[in-house]
N, C-alpha and C positions, 0 to 999 in steps of 0.2 A: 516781744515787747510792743509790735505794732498795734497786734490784737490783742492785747490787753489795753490796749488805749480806744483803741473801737469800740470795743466793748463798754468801757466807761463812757465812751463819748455814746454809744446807742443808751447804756440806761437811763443818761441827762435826759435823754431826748426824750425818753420814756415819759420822764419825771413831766418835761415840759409839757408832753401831747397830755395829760394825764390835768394838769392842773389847768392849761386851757379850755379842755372840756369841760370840766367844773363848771370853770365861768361863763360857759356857752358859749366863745369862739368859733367864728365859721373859721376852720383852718383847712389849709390846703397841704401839700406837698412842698410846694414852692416854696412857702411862708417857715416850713420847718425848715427845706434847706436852706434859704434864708438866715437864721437863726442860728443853724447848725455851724455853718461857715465852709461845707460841704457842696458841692452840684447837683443839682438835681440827681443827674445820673449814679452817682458815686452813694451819695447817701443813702436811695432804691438800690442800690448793688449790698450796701454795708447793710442795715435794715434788713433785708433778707437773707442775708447770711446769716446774722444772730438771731433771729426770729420765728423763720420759717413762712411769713407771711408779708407780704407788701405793705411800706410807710401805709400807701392808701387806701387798703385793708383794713390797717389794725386801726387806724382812724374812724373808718365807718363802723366799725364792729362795738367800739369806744363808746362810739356816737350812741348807737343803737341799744347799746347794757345800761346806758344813762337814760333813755327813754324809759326802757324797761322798768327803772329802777323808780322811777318818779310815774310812771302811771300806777304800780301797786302802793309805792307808800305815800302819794299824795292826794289829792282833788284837786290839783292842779287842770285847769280847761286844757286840751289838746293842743289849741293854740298857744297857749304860753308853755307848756314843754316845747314842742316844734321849733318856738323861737329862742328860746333859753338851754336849748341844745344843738346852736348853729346850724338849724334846717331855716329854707329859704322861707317857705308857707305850711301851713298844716299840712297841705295836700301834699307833698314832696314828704314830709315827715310818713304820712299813712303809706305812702307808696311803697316807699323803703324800707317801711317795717314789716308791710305786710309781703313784701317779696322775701325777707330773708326770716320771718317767724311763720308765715303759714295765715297769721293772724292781723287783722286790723287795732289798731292799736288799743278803740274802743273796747272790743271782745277778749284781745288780753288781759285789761285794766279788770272785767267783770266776771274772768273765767274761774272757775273753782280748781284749784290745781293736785288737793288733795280726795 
């Protein structure tokens, strides 16, 4: 019964990291457990048990498919996704794209994929 209440309580959590990003929320870990009504530590223990991946993993990973997603379907300037996907500066945004795609986020937005 217990995990099956983890469980619910991990997919709320889901639900929440999911619609904060949306809105471009710079969220943390904290702010989830926060939220969650969980410790830090407890919720990084629950979180990766049902997941396979760390609260602040799947946060950045989040972050970075909403980049992704908004440099192919918009013309949006690089500065306003950066800031409208809770990165601090553009340059914090390129960093981190280009460390975990290989690519800057420019050369993604312009690359032909087929």
């Amino acid at each position: 019964m217990a995990n099956h209440i983890s469980e619910i309580t991990i997919e709320k959590i889901i639900e929440r990291v999911e619609a904060e990003i949306e809105r471009g929320s710079r969220l943390s870990v904290r702010e989830v457990a926060l939220w969650s009504g969980y410790s830090h530590r407890h919720l990084q223990r629950l979180f990766l048990m049902y997941t396979g991946i760390p609260l602040g993993e799947y946060i950045r990973r989040r972050r970075l498919n909403r980049v992704a997603l908004l440099l192919r379907l918009s013309r949006r300037s690089l500065q306003d996704i950066a800031l409208s996907t809770g990165f601090d500066s553009q340059q914090s945004m390129n960093r981190d794209f280009k460390k975990n795609t290989g690519l800057t986020p420019k050369q993604y937005r312009y690359r032909k994929f087929f």
